[in-house]
RODOMI-368504 format. One record per atom (N, C-alpha, C): residue in three letters; x, y, z. Coordinates in steps of 0.001 Angstrom, whole numbers, plus 500000, padded with zeros to 6 digits. Layout:
<palos>
alaXYZ;...
</palos>
This chain:
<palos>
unk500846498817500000;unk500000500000500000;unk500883501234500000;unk500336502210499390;unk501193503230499217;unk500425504738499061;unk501162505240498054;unk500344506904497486;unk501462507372496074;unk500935508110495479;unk501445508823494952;unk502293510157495427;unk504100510225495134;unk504600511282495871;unk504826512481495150;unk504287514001495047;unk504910514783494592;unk504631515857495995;unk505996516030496259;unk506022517002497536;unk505565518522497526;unk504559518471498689;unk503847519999498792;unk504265521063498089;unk505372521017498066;unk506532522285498079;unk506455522252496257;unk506254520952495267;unk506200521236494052;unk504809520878493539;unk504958522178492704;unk503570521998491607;unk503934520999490635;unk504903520476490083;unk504798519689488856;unk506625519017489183;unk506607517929488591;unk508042517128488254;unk508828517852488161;unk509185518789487957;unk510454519509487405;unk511324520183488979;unk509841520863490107;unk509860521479490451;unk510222520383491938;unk510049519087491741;unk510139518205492539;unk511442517705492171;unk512384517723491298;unk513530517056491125;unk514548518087490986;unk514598518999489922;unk515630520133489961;unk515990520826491186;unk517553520454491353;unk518324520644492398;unk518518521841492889;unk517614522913492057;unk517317524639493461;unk516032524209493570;unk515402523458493788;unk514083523359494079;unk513582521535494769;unk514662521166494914;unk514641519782495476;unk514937520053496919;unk513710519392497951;unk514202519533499109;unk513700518235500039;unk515211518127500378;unk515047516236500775;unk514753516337502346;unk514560517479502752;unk514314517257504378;unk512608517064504271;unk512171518360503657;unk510280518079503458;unk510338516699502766;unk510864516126501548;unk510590514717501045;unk510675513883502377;unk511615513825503301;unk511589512997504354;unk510462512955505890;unk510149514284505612;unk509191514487506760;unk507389514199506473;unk507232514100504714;unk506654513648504618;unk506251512429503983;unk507285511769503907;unk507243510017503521;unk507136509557504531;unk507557510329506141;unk507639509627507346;unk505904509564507520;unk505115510615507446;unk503675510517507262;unk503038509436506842;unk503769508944505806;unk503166507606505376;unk503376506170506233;unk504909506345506720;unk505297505672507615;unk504373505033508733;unk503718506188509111;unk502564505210510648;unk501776505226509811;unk500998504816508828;unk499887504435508477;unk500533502928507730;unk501479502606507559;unk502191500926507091;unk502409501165505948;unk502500502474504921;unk503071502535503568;unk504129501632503413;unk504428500931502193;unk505376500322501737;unk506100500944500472;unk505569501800499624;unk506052502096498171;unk504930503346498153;unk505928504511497462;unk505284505682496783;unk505347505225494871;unk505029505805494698;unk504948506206493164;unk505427507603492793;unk506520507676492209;unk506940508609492366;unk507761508768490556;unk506779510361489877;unk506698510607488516;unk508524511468488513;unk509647511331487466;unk510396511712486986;unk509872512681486075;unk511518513139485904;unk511334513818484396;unk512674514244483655;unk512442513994482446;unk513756513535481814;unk514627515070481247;unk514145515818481418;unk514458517733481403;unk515976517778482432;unk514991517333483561;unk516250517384484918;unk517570516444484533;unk517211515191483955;unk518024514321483580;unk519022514680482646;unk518784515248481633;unk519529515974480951;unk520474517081481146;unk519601517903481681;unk520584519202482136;unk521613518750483274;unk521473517326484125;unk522659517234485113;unk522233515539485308;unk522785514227484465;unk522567513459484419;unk523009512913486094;unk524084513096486102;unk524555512457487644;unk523797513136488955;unk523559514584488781;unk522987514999490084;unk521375514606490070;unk520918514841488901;unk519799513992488692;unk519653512204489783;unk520724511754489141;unk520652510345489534;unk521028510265491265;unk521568511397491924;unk522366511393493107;unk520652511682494258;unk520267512778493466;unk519000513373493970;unk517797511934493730;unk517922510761492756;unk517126510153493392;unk517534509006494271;unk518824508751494343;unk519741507849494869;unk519251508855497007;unk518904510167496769;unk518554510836498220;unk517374510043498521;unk516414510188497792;unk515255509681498098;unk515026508493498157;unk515689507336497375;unk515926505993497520;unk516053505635499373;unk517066506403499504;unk518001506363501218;unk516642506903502091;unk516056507979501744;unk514788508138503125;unk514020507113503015;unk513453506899501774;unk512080505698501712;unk512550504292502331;unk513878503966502382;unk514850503253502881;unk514852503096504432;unk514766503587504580;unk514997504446506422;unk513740504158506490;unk512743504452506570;unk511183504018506743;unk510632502469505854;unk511796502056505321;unk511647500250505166;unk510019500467504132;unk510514501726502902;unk509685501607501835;unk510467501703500299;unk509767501084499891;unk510791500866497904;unk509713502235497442;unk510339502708496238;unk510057503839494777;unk509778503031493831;unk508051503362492979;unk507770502780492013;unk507785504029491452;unk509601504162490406;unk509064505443489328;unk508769505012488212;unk508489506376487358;unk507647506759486335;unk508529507724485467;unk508612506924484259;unk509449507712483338;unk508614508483482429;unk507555508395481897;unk506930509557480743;unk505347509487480721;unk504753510687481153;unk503473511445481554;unk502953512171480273;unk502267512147479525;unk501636512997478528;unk500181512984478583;unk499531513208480379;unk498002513364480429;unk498106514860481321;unk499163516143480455;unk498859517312481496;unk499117518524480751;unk498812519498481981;unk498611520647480904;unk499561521001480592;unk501375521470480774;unk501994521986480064;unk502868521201479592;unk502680521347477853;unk503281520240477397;unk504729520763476670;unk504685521947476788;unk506192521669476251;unk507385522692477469;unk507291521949478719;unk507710522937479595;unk508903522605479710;unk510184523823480480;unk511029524128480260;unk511846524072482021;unk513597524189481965;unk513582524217483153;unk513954525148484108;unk513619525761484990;unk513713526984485600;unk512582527070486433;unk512574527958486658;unk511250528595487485;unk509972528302486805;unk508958527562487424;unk508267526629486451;unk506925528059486718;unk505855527715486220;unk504865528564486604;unk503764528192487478;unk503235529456487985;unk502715529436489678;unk501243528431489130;unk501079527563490035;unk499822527241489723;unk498813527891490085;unk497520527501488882;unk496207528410489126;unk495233528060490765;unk495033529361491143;unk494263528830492151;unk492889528199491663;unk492648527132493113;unk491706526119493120;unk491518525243492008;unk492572525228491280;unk492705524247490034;unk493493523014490372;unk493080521831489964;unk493754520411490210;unk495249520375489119;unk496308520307489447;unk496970519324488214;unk497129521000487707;unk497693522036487632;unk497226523175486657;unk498414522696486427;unk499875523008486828;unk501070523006485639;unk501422521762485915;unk501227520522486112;unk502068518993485897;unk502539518897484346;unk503514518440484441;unk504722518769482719;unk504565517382482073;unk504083517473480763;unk504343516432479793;unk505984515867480018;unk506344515148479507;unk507424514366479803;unk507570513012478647;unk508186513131477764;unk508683514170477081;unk507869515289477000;unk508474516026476283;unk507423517716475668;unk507003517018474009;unk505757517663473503;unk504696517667472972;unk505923517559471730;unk506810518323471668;unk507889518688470207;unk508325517426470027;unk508800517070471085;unk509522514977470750;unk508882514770470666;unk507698514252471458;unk506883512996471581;unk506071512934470091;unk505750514202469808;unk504769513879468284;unk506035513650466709;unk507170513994467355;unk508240513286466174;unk509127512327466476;unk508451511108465607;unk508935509547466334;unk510260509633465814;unk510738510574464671;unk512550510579464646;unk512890511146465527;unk512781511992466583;unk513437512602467818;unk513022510940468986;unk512148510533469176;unk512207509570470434;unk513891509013470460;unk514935508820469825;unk515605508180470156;unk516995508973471073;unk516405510345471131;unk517350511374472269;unk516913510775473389;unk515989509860473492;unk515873509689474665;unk516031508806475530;unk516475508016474988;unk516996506181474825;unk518325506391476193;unk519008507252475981;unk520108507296477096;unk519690507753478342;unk518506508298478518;unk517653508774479847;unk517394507352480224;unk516889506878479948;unk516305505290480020;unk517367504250480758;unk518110504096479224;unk518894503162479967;unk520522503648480712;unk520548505213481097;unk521429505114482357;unk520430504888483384;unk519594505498483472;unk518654505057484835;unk517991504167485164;unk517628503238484460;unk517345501870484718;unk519038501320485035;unk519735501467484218;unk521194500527484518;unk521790500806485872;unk521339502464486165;unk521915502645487168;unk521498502199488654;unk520251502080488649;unk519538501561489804;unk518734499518489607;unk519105499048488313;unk519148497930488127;unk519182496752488644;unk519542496461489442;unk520015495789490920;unk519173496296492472;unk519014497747492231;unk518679498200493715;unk517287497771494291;unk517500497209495669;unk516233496556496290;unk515544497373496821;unk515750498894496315;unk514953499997496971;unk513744500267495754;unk513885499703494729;unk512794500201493854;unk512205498671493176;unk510999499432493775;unk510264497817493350;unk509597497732491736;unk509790498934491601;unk509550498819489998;unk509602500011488985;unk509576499685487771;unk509918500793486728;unk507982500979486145;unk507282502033486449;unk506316502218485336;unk507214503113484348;unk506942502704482833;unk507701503181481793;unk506896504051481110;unk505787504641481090;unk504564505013480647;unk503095505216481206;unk503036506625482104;unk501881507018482191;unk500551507079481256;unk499538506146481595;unk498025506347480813;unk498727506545479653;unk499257506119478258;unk499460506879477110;unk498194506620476052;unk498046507584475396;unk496862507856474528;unk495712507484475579;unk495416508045476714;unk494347508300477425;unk493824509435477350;unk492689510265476848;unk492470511415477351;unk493463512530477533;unk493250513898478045;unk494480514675478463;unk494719515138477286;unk495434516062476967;unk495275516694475877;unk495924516377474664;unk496611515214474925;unk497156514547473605;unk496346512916473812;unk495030513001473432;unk494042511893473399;unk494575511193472095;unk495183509840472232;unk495112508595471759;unk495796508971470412;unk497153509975470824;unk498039510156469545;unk498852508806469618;unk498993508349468204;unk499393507428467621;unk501287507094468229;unk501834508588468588;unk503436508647468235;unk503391508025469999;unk502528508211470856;unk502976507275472368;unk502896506067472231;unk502246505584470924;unk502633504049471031;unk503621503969470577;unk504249504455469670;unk505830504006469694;unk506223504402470531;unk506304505426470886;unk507627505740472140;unk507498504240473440;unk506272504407473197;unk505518502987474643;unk506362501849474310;unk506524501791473203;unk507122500249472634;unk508637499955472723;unk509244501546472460;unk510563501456472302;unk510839501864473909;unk510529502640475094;unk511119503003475992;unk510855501634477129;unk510074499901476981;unk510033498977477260;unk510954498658476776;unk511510498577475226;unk512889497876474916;unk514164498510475087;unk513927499910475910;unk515357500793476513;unk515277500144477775;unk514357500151478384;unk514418499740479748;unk514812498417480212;unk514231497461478760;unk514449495990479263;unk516276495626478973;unk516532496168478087;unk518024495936477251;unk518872496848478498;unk518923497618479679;unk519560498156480566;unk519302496389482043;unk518253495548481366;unk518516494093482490;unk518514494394484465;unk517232495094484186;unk516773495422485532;unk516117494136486187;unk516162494306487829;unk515895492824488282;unk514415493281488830;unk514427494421488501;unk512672494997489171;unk511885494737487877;unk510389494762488051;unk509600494518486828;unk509142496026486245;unk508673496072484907;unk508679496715484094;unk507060496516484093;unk506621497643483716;unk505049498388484311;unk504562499331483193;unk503079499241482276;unk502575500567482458;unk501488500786482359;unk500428501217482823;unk498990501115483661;unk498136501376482625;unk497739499846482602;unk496305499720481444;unk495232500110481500;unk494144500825480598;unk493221501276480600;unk492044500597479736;unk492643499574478983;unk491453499221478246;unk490799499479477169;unk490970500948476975;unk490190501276475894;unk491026501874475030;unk492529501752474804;unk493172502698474180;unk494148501430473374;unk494412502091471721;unk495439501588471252;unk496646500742471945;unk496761501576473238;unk498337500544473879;unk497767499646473952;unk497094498995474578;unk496799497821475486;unk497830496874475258;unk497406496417473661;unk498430495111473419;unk499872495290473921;unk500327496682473631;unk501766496795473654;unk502105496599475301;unk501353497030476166;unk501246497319477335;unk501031495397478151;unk500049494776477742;unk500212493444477834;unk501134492709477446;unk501600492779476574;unk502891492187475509;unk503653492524476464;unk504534493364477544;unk505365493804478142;unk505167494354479505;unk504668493943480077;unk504542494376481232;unk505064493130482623;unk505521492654483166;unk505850491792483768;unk504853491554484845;unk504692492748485612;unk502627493031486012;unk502222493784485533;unk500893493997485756;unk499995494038485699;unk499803495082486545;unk499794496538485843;unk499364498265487215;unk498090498340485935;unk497229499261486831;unk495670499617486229;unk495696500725487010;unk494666501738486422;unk494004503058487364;unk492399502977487223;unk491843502619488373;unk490659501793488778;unk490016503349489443;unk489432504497488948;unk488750505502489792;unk487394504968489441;unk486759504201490152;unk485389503645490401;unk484195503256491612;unk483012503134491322;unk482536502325492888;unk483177500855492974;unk482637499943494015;unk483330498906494613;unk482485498217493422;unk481566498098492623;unk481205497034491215;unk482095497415490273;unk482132498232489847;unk483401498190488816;unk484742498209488970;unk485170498367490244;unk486414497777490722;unk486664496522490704;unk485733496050491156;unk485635494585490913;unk485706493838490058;unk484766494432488962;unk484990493838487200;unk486402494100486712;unk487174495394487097;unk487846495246486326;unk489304494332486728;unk489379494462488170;unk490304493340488738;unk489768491587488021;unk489035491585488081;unk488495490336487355;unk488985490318485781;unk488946491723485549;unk489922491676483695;unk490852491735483333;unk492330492216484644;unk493076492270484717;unk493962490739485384;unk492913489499485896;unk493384488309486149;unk493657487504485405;unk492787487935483975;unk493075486820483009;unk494573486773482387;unk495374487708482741;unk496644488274482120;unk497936486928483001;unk497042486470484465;unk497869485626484984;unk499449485975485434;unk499220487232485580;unk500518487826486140;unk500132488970487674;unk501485488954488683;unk500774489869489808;unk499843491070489449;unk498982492251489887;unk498256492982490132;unk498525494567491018;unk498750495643490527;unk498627496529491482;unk498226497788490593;unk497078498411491852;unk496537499171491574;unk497057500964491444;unk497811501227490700;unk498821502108490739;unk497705503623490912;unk496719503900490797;unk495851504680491089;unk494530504557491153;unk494135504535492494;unk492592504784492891;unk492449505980494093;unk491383506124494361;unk491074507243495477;unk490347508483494582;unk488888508947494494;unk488232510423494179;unk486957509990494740;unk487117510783495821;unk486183511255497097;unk484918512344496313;unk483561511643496913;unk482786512397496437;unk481869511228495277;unk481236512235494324;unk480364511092493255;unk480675510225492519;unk482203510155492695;unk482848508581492181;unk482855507666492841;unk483171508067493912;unk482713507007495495;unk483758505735495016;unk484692506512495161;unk486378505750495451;unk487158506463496719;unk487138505111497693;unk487413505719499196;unk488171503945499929;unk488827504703501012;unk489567503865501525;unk488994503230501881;unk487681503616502232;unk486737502429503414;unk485937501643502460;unk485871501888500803;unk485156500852500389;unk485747500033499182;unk486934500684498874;unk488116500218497903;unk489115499309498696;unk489811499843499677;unk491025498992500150;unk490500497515500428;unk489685497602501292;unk488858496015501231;unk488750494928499871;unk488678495605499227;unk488371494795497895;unk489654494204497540;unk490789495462497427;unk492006495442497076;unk492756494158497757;unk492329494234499251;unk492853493260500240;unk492063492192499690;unk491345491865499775;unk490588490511499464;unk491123489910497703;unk491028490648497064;unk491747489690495616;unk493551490089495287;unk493814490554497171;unk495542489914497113;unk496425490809495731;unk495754492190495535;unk496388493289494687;unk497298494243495700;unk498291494652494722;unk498847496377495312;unk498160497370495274;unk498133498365496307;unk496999499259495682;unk498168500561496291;unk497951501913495423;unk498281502898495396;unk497640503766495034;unk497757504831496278;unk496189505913495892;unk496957506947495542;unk495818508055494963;unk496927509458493989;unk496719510362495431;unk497953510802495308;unk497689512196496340;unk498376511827497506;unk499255512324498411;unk499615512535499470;unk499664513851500144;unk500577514526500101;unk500166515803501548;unk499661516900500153;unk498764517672500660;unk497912518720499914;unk498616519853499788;unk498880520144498828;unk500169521159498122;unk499690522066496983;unk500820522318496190;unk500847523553495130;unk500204522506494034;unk500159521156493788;unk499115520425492905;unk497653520670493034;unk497290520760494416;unk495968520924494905;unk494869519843494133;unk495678518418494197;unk494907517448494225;unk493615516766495095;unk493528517857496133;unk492294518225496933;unk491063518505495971;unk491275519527495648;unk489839519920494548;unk489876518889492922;unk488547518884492708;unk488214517869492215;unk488010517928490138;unk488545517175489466;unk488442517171488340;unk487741518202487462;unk486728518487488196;unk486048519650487327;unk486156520499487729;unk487313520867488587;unk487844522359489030;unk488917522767487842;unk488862522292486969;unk489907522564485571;unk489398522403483902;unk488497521434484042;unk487964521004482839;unk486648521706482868;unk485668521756483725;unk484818522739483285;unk484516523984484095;unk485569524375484494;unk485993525822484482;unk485233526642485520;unk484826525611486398;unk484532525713487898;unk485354526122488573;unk485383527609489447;unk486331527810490303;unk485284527644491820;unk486605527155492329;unk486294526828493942;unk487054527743495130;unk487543529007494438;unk488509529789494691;unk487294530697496290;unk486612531064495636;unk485621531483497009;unk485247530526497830;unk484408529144497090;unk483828528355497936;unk483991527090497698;unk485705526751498617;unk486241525650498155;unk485060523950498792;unk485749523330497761;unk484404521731498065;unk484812521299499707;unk484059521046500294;unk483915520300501416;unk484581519316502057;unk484359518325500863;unk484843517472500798;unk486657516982499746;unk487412516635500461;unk488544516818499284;unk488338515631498748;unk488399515819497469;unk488712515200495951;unk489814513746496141;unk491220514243496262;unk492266513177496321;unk493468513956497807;unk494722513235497861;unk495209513722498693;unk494384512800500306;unk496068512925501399;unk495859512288502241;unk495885513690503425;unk496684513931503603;unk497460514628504622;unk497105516359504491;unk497296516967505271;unk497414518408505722;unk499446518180506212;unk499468519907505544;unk500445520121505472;unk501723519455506852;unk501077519774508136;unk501511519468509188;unk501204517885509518;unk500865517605508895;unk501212515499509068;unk499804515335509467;unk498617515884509877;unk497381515074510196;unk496586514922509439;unk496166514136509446;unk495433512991508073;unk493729514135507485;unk493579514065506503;unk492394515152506359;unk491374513936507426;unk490828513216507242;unk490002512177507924;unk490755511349508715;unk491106511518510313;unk491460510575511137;unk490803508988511082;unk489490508934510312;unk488796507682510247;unk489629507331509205;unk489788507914508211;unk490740506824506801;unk491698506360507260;unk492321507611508319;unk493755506846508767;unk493538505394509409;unk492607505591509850;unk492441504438510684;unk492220503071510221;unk491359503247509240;unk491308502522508233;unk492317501944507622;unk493232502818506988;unk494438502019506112;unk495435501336507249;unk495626502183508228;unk496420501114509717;unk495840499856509535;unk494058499715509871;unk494185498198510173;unk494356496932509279;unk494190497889507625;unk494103496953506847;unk495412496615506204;unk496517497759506687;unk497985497155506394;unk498466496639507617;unk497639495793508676;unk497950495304509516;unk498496495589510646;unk497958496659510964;unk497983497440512231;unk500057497757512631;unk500497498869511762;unk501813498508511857;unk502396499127512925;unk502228499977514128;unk502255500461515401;unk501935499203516566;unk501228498355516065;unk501061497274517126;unk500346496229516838;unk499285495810516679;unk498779494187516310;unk496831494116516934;unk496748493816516065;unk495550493543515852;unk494835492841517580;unk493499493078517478;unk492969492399518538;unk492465491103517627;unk492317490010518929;unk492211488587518680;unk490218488651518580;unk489558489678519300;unk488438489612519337;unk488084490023518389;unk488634491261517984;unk488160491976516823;unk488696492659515852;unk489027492072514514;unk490185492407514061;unk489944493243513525;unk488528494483513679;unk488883495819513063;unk489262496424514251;unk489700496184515445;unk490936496187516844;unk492260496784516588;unk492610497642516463;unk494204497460516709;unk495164497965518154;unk495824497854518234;unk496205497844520034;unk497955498917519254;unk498367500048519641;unk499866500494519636;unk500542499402521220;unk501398499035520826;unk502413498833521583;unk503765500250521913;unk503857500035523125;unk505525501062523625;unk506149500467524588;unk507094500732523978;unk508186500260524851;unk508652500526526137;unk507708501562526780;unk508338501997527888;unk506772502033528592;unk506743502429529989;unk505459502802530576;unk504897503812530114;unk503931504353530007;unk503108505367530250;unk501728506039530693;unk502204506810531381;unk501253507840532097;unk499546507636531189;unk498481507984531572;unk497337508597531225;unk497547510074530553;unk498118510706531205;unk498290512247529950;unk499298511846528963;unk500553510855529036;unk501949510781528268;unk500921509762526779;unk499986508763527297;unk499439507998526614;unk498286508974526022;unk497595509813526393;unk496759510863525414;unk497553511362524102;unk498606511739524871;unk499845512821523707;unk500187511471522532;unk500676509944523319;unk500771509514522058;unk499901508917521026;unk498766508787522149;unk497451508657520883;unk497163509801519749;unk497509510408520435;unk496546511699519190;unk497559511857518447;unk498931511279518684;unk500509511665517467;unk499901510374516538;unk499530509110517101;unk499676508096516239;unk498121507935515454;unk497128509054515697;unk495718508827514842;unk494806508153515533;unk495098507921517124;unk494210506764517715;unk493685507516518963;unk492826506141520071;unk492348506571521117;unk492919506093522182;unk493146506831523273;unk493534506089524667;unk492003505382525043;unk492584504396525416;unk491859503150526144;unk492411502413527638;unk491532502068528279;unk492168501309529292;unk491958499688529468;unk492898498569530022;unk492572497106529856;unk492681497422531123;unk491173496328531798;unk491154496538533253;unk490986495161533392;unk490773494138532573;unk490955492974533568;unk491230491712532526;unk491613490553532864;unk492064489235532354;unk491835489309530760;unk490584489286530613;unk489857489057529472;unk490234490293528079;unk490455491168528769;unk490891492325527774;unk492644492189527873;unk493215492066528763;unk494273491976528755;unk494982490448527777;unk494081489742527976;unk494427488401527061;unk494140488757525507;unk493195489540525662;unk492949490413523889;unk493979491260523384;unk494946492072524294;unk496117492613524095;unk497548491990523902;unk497081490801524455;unk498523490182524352;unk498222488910523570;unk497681489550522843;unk497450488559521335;unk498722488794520503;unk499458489748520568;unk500729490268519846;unk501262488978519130;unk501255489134517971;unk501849487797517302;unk503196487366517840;unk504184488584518242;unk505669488373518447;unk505802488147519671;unk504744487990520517;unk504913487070521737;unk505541488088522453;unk505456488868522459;unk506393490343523388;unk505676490569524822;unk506147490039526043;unk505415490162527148;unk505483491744527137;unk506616492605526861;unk506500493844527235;unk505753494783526421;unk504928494116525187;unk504316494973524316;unk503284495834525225;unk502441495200526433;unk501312495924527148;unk501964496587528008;unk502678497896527858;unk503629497919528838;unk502998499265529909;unk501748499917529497;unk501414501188529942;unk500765500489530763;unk501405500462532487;unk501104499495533867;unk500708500820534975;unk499645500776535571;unk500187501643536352;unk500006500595537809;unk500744500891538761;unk501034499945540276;unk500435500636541064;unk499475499554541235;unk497971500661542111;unk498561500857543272;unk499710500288543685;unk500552500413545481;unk500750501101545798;unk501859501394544653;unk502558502965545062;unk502923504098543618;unk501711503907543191;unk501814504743541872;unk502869504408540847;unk503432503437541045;unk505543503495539840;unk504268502900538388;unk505049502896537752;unk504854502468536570;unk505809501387536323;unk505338500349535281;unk506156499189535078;unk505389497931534120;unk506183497446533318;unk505799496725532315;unk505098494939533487;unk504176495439533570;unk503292494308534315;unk502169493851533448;unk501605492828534079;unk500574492217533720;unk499613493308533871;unk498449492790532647;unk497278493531532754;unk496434493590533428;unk495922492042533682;unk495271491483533599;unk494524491747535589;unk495008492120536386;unk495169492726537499;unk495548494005537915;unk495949494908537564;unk496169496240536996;unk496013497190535916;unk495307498107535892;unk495240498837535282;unk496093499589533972;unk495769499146532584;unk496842499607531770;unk495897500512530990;unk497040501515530900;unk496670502870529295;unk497202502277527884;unk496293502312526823;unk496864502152525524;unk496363502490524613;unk496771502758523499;unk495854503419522445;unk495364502319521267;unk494413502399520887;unk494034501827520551;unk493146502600518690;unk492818501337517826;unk492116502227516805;unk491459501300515792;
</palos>
């Protein structure tokens, strides 16, 4: 389980990788966000502009981000070429301000509109490819290459002919560089790629924005392919009624990856919703209610403490372990004692509630801990003489948070 990463701080790829505008402390403070909710893998879009103008610092700057997602014991599924956005032939420098209350206003084609529609230029690009696949080839930090965003989907270069070649040839740059990660690019079904996209894909990524029936059908169309499954984009809150609480379930049950678009709410403003751009709806006075995509507020708390809660238990409660009674239960474990106010402060850091186990029966529900950790229930308080101490529950009074 994962998200899509483009950090607050950038409106579009360029502005997320180019090295006066790359900043690996915010990338780290908010991948750690993902961290207590059990993220395993971002998705995270390149761009081959940056690559060019400084091939090695390029590669050093993602070799940074490799090392944080690392540190939080998560792999990078990137993305080499995007042609579903609005500026298509953008440049590198100071990119432009995005429009208010608009979704997506400057995200950068990748290539630009000038290559991509002349299939004699695709081959400038063959050395983007395979130094960066060769270079990270081996590394157990990236669990995979998507080689091709949606191509000929919609977006303003709808179902041009020249992304299927490029689609065809930047699979045979990528495969001829002999990467040990699999090679990816997210089927849609209704577009010219498909075949090329089946023909080469080692799995199987889809972008599923649907209710829980047509999620369903289409995981069912994506099995016949007989190769793994992951859902490289779902999540739009509101009349699409794609949501954690009625998607991830599904996802979990037919044993897929799933990756939702949007993480902390930024200069993309993947908050407001599709038709804050296409039909020319501004939400600039009276922004929607409800957000669109996106997880997080700037300062790390989840827009909906219930989703959070949600994706904890269904990536298996990764702060602590499930209850034996009830496995939409989850119990934090700490390592040390704590107080009733020390245990408030760390509930409300970790998205949860303080709770108390007051006798045998609840305490035997807590120390369900798979890893057998007597000290996992450790918030004791010693009704004697007030100390605190990693004791039994089951006769004393324990604080824990719970969610």
């Amino acid at each position: 389980m994962g998200t899509e990463l483009t950090v607050s701080s950038a409106a579009n790829q360029l502005e997320m990788w180019q090295a006066e505008t790359f900043d690996a402390n915010l990338i780290d403070k908010e991948i750690s966000y993902g961290s207590k909710l059990g993220f395993t893998v971002f998705r995270i879009f390149l761009h081959d502009l940056v690559y060019f103008h400084d091939p090695t610092g390029f590669k050093s700057r993602m070799n940074t981000v490799l090392n944080i997602l690392d540190k939080y014991k998560m792999k990078a599924l990137f993305v080499f070429f995007d042609s579903e956005n609005p500026v298509t032939n953008p440049t590198l420098g100071q990119q432009p301000k995005p429009l208010p209350a608009k979704c997506d206003s400057v995200y950068a084609y990748t290539p630009n509109m000038t290559i991509l529609n002349d299939p004699s230029k695709h081959e400038i690009l063959k050395p983007y490819i395979i130094d960066v696949v060769g270079t990270f080839a081996n590394d157990s930090r990236v669990l995979a290459w998507d080689v091709y965003n949606e191509p000929g989907f919609s977006g303003s270069d709808n179902r041009n002919p020249a992304q299927d070649i490029l689609l065809q040839l930047v699979f045979e740059w990528a495969r001829s560089a002999n990467p040990t990660q699999p090679l990816t690019s997210p089927v849609m079904f209704n577009t010219p790629a498909l075949p090329i996209q089946t023909n080469n894909s080692d799995v199987i990524s889809v972008h599923i924005y649907t209710d829980v029936a047509k999620f369903e059908k289409f995981i069912k169309t994506c099995q016949q392919y007989q190769r793994p499954i992951i859902v490289t984009e779902f999540l739009a809150r509101g009349p699409i009624s794609s949501y954690f609480s009625n998607i991830l379930p599904l996802g979990k049950q037919y044993n897929v990856g799933m990756i939702a678009w949007g993480h902390v709410v930024g200069k993309t403003e993947w908050n407001m919703p599709w038709d804050s751009w296409h039909n020319g709806i501004s939400y600039v006075e009276y922004p929607p209610t409800v957000w669109f995509q996106d997880i997080f507020r700037q300062d790390g708390e989840p827009y909906l403490r219930e989703e959070a809660q949600i994706v904890k238990r269904l990536n298996g409660c990764p702060l602590g372990y499930h209850s034996k009674v009830n496995n939409w239960t989850c119990y934090n474990a700490y390592d040390t004692p704590k107080s009733w106010a020390d245990v408030q402060a760390a509930c409300k850091s970790d998205w949860s509630y303080p709770v108390t186990i007051n006798n045998a029966f609840e305490n035997s529900d807590v120390k369900s801990n798979p890893t057998n950790d007597a000290n996992a229930n450790c918030v004791v308080l010693n009704s004697s003489d007030g100390s605190w101490s990693n004791q039994d529950c089951s006769t004393q009074r324990c604080y824990i948070c719970s969610y």
